[in-house]
Backbone bond lengths (Angstrom), bond angles and torsions (degrees), N, CA, C in turn:
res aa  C-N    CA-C-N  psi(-1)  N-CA   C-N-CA  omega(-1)  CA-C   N-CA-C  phi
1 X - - - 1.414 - - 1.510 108.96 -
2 X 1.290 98.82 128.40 1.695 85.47 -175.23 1.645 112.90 -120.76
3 X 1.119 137.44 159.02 1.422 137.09 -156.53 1.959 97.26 -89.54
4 X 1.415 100.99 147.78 1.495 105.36 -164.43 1.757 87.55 -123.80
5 X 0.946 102.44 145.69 1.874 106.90 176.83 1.911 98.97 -89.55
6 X 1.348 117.14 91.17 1.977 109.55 160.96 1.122 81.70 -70.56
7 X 1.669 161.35 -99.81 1.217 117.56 -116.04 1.589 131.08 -90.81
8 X 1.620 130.42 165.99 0.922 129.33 -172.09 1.238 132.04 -88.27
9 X 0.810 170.12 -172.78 1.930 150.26 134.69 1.640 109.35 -35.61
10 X 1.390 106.33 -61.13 1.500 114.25 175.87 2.010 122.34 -52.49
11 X 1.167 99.50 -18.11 1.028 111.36 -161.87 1.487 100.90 -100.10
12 X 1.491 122.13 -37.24 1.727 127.89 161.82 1.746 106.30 -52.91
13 X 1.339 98.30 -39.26 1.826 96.53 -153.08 1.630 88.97 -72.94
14 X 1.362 123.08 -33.30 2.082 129.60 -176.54 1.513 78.10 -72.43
15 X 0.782 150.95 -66.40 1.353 127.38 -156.03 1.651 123.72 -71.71
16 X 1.217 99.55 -24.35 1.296 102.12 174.71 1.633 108.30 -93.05
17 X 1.075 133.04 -31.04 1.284 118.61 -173.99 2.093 102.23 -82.41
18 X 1.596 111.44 -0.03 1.539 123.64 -168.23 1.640 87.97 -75.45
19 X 1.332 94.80 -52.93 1.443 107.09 -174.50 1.426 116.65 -48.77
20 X 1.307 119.46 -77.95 1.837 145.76 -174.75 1.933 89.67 -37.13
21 X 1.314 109.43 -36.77 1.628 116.55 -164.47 2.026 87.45 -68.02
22 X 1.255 74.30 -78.70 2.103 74.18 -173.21 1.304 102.71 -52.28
23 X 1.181 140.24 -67.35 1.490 118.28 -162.64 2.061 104.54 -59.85
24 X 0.920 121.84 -6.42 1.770 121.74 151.63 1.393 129.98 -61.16
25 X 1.425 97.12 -46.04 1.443 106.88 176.00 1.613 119.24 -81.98
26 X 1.256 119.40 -29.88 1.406 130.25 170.63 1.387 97.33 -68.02
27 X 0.963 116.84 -52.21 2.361 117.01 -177.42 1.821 105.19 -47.54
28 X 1.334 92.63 -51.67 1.561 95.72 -168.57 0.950 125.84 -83.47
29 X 1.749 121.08 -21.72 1.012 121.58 146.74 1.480 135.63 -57.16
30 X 0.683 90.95 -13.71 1.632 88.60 -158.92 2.130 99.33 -101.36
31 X 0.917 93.73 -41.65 2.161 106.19 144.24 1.568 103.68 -25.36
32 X 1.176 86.37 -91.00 1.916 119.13 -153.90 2.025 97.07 -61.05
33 X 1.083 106.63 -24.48 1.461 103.50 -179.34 1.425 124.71 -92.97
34 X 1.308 98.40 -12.42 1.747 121.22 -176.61 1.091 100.83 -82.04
35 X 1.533 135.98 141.61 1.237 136.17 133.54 1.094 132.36 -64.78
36 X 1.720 105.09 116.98 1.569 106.62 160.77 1.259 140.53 -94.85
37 X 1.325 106.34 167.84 1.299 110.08 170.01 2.036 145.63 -57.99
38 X 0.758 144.22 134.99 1.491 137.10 -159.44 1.796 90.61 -73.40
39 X 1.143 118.88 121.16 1.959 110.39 167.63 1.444 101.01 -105.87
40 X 1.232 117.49 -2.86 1.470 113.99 -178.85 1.684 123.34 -59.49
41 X 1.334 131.94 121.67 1.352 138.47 -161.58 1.785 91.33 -73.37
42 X 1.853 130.21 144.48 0.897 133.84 -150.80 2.157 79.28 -118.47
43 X 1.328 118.81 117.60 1.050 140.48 -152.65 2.089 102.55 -100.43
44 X 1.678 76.88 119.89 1.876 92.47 -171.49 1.403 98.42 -54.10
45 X 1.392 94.71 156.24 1.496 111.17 -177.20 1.657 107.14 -64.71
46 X 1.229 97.66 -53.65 2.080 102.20 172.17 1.313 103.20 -27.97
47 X 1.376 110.68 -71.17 1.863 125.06 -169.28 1.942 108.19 -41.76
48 X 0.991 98.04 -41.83 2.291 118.84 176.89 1.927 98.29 -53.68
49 X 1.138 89.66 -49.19 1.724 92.59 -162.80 1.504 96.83 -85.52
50 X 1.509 133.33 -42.72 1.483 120.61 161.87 1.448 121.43 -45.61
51 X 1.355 114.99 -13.80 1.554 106.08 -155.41 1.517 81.39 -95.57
52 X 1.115 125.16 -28.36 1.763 126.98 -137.81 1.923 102.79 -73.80
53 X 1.236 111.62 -5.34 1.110 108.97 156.54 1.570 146.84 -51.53
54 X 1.133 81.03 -50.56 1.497 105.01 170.38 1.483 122.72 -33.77
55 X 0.700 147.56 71.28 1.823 140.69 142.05 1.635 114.03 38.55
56 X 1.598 101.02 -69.62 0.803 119.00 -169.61 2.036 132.81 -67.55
57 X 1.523 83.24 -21.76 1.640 113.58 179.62 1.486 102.09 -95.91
58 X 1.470 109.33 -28.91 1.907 111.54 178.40 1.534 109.90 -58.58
59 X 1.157 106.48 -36.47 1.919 114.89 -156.12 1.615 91.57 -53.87
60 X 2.192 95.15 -58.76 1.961 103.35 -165.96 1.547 114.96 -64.55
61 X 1.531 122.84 -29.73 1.365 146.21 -168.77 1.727 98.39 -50.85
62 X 1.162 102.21 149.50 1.532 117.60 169.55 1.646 116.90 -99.84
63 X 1.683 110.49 -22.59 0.918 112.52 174.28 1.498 147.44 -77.72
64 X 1.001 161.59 91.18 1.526 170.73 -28.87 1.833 82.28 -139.15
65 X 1.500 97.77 136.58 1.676 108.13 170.67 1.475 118.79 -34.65
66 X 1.025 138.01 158.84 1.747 139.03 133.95 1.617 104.57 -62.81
67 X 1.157 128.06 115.86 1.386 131.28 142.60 1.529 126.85 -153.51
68 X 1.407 97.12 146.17 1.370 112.92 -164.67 1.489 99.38 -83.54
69 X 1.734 123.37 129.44 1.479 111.51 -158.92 1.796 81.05 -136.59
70 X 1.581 113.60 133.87 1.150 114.62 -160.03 2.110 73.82 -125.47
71 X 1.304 115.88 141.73 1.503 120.28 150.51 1.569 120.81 -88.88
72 X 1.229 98.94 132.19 1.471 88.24 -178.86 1.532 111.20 -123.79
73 X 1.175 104.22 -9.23 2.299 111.85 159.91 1.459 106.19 -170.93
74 X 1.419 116.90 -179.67 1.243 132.78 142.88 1.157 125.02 -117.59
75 X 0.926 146.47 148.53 1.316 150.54 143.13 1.831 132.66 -132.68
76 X 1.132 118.90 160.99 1.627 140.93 -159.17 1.866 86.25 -89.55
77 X 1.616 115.24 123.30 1.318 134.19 172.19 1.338 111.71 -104.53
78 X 1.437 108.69 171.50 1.897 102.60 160.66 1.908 106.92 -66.66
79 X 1.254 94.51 -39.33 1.744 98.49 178.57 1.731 119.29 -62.47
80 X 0.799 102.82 -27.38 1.579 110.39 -159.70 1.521 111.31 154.68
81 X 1.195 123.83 -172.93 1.238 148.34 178.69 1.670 108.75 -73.05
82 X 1.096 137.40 124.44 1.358 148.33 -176.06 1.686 106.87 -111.32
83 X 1.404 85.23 146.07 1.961 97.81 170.66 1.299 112.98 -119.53
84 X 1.030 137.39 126.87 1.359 137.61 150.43 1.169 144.79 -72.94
85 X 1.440 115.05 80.80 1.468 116.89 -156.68 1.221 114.83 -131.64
86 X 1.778 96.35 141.48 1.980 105.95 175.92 1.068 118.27 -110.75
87 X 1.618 93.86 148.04 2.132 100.72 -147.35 1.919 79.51 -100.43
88 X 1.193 119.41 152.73 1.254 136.09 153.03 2.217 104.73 40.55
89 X 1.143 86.38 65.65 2.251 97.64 -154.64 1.624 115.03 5.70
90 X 2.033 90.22 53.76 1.510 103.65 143.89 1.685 131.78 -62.00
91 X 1.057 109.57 -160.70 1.243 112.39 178.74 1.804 107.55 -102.30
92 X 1.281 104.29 135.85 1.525 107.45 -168.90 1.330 132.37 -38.91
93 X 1.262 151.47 114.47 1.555 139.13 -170.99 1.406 113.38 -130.90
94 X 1.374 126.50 165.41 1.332 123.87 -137.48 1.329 74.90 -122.75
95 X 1.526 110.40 145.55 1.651 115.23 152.94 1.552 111.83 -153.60
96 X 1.346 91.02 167.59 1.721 98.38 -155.48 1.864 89.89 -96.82
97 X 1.571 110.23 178.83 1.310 122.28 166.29 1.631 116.04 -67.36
98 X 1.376 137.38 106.72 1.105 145.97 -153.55 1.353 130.15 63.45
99 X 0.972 119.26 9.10 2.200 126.89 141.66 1.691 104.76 -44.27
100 X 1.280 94.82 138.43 1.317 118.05 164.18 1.576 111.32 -70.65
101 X 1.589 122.25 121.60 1.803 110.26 172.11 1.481 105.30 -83.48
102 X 1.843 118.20 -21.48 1.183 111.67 -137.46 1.518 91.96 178.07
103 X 1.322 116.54 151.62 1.397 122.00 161.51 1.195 121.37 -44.44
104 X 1.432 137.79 102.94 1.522 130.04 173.78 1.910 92.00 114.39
105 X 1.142 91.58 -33.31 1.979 82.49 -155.98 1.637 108.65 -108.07
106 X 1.234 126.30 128.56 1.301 154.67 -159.42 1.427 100.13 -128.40
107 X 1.693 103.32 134.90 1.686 119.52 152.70 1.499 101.57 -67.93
108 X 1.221 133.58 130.48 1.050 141.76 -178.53 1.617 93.63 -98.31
109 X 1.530 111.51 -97.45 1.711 120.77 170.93 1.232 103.37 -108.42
110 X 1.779 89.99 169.66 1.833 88.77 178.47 1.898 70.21 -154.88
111 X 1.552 81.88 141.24 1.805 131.45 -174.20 0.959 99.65 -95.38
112 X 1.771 100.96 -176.85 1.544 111.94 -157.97 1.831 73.88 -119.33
113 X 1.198 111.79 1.50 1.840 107.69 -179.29 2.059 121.48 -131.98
114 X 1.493 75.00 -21.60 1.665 92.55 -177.92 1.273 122.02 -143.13
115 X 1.459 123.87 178.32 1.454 121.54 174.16 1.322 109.36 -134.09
116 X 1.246 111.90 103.18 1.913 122.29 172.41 1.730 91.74 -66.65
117 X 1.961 98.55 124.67 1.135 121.36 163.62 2.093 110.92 -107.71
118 X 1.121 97.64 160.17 1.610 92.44 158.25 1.243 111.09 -149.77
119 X 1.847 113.00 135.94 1.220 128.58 -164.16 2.061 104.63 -116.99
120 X 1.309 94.03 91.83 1.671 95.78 -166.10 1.290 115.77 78.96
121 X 1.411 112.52 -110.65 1.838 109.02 173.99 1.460 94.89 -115.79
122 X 1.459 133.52 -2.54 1.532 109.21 156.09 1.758 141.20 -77.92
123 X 1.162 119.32 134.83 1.143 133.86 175.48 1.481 123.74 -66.61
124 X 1.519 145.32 103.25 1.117 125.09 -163.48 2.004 98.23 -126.02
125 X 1.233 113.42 123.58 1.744 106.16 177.55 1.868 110.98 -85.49
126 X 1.214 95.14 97.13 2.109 71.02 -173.63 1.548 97.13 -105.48
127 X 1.311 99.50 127.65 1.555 127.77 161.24 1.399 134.85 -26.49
128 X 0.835 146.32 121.79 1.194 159.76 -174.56 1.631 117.77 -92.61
129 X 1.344 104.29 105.56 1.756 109.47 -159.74 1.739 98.37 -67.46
130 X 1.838 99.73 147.15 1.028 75.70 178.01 1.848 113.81 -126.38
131 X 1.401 114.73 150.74 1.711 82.82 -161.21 1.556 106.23 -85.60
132 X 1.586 100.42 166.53 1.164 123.21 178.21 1.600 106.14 -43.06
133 X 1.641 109.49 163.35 1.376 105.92 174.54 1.661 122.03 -83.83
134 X 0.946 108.99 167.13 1.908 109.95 -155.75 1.391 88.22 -88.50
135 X 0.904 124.35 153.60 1.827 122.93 143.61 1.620 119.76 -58.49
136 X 1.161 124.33 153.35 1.434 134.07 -169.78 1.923 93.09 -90.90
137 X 1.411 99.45 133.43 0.777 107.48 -168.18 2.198 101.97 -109.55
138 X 1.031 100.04 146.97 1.511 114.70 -165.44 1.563 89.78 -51.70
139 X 1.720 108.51 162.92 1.399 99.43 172.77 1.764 97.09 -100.03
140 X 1.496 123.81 159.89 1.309 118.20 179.02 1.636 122.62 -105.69
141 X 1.652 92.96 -12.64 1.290 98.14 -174.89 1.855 117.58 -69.86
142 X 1.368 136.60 -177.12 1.088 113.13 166.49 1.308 124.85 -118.85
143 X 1.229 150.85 136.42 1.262 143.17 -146.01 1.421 116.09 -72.65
């Protein structure tokens, strides 16, 4: 009895690439179905507040903008009482008692000396500069 070759060349290479296929899918499966572990390093609080600059981290953040809020007057409206204030040494803008300046930050009150802001649940009173005194000026009329 003598041995007969059934398979072909073509017919080794389907079998071998049949193979390489399932033992792929068994590899990757068996990966992708497993649970892993977290390797991610758990990030110092310092590193949170460096990042918080970012623009891009402000949009998702819950926490109230960074801005630098300079007063520059008050004054009495038909509406109410007005503030005059520059956001980040923008150009001056008017806001009423409860306007938004900024994400997080609200005119709370506005004084006859200051302007109560609030940044989240803090309260901040910022001052109202006040200028130096004028010189007395001659009278012009004549007595």
């Amino acid at each position: 009895m003598s041995f007969t070759d059934r398979f072909s060349p073509a017919q080794c290479v389907q079998a071998v690439a049949l193979l390489a296929t399932l033992a792929g899918v068994v590899t990757w499966s068996s990966l992708l179905l497993t649970r892993a572990e977290s390797r991610t390093p758990e990030a110092a609080p310092q590193l949170i507040a460096e990042r918080s600059s970012n623009p891009a981290l402000q949009w998702f953040s819950n926490q109230p903008a960074p801005v630098d809020i300079k007063v520059g007057g008050v004054l009495a409206g038909s509406r109410g009482a007005v503030a005059i204030l520059s956001l980040n040494d923008g150009p001056p803008r008017s806001f009423l008692v409860g306007e938004r300046v900024s994400q997080g930050v609200k005119v709370v009150a506005i004084d006859g000396d200051a302007v109560v802001i609030e940044r989240g649940t803090e309260q901040t009173r910022l001052v109202l500069d006040k200028l130096p005194d004028s010189p007395s000026l001659p009278v012009l009329t004549q007595p």
